[in-house]
N, C-alpha and C positions, 0 to 999 in steps of 0.2 A: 324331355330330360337333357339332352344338350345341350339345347340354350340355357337349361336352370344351370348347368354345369362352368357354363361359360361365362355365365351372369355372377355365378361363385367367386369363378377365377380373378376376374377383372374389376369386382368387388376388393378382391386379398388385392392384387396391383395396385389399386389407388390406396388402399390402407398402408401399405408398404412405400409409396410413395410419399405420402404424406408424411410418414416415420424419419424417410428417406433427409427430404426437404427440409423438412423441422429443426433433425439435428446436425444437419449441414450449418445451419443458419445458426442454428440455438444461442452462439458468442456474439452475435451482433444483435445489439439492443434496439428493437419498436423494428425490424426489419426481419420480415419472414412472407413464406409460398403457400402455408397452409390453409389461410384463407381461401387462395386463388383456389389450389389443389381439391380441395371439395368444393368448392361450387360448380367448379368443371367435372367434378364426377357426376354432382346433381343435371348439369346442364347435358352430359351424354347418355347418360342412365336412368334419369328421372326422380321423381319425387322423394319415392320411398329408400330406392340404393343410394341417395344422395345424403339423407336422412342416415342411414346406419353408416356409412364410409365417412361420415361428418362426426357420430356420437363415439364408433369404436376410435376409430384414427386419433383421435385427440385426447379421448380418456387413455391410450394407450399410449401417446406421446407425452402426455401430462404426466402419468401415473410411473412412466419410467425413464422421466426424463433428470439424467445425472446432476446436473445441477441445482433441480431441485424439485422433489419428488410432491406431483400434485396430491398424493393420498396424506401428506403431511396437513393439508388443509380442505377437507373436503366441501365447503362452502365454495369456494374459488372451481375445484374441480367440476363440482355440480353444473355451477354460470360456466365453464369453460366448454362442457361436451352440451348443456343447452346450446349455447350460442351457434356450435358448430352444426349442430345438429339442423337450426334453423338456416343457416346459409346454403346448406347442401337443398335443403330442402326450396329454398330462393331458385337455386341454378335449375332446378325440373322445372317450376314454372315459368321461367326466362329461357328456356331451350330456344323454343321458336325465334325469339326474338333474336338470338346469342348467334344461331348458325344461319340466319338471314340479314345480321348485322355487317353495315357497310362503314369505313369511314369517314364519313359526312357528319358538318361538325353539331349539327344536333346528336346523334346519334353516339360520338365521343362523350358529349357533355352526359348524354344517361348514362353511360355507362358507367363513366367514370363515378358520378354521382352513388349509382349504385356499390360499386368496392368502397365509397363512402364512409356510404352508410352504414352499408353491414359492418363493417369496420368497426364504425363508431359503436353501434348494437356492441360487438362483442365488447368493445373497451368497458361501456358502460355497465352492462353486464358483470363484468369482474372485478370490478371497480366496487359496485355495490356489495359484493359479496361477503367483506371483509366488515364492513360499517354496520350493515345487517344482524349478521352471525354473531355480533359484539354487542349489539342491542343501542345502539346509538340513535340519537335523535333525530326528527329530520332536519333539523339546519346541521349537525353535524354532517350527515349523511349526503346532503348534497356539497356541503363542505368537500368531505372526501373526493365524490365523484368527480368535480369541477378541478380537482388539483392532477388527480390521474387522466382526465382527458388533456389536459395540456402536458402534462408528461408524455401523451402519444401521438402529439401532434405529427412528430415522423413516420409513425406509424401511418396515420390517416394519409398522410401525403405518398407515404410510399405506396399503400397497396391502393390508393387511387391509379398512380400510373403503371401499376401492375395491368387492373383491371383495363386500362385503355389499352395499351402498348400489343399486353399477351394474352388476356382469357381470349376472345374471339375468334382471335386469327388461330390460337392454339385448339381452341375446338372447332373451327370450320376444318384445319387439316387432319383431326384425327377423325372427325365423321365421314369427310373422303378416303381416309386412309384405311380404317374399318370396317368393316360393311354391317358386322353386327350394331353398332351403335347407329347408323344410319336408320336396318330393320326394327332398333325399338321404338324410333319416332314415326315409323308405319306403323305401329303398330299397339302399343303398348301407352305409350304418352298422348297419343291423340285422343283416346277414349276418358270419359271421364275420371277423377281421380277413384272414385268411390267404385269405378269397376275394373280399376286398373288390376292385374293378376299374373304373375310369374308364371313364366313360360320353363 
C-alpha cells in the first residue's frame, strides 16, 4: 500500500511537471520539455506509469492549454495523447539502456536518434490528424504531412539535443537520488511486461 501510494504521488509529480514545462515553454514555437518529461517518467517508472503520465499529462496540457484549447479539435487531441502515450511507453523499455548509458559516441548517436524519432512520430501523428478528419486524399494527405514536418524541423533538432545533452544524465541522477525508482528496476520492470503489477 505504500509503494501504490507513492507510485500515485510521483505519477501526480511528473503530470504536474509536464503541465509545468509545457506552459513555461508554450510561446516559443517547435520548442518544448514534454517529450523529454515523459519519457523520463517512462524510463523511471516503467512501461505502464510512463503510458498514463504520457496520456493524462498532455490531454491535460492540450485540453487546457490558453492559447488554444486541444478539445476545439479532437482529431489533433486524439494523435496528441496517442503519441504521448507511446513515448512514455518507449522510456520503460529503454530504462535499462538510459540508466547504463555512457557518453561514447555511439551511444550519443542512439540516443539522440531516438528523441528523433519519437519526435518525428508525434509531428507525423498530428500532422495527419487534420487531413484525415477532413477526408482528404492520399496525395493530398502526404501533401500535408511533408509541409508540417518541415515546419518542425526545430522541433526535431531541438529535442534531439534535448535527448543527448539531458534525458540520461537527468535520470541516472534521479535514480541515485531516489531510491524508490532504483527499487522499481529490481523489481517491477525486470519481470516481464505481461506480469508486471503495482505494488
Amino acid at each position: 500500500m505504500k509503494n501504490r501510494i507513492k507510485s500515485i504521488a510521483f505519477m501526480g509529480i511528473f503530470i504536474a511537471l509536464v503541465l509545468g514545462v509545457g506552459y513555461a515553454l508554450a510561446l516559443l514555437p517547435n520548442v518544448e520539455l514534454i517529450t523529454a518529461m515523459i519519457f523520463l517518467s517512462g524510463v523511471l517508472m516503467g512501461v505502464k506509469r510512463g503510458i498514463f503520465v504520457g496520456t493524462i499529462g498532455e490531454f491535460l496540457f492540450s485540453a487546457l492549454n490558453p492559447i488554444g484549447s486541444g478539445l476545439l479539435f479532437p482529431p489533433m487531441l486524439i494523435a496528441q495523447v496517442i503519441s504521448m502515450g507511446f513515448i512514455g511507453a518507449v522510456g520503460g523499455i529503454l530504462r535499462q539502456y538510459i540508466i547504463n548509458w555512457k557518453p561514447k559516441p555511439i551511444k550519443v548517436i542512439v540516443i539522440g536518434a531516438v528523441g528523433f524519432v519519437l519526435t518525428l512520430i508525434y509531428d507525423i501523428f498530428v500532422s495527419l490528424a487534420y487531413p484525415i478528419s477532413a477526408g482528404f486524399n492520399l496525395k493530398e494527405t502526404i501533401g500535408v504531412v511533408i509541409a508540417g514536418i518541415a515546419f518542425s524541423v526545430i522541433h526535431l533538432v531541438v529535442n534531439t539535443a534535448i535527448f543527448i545533452t539531458l534525458v540520461p544524465v537527468t535520470a541516472q541522477m534521479i535514480i541515485k537520488a531516489v531510491p524508490y525508482f532504483s527499487d522499481i528496476g529490481k523489481s517491477e520492470i525486470e519481470k516481464p511486461l505481461m506480469d508486471v503489477k503495482y505494488r
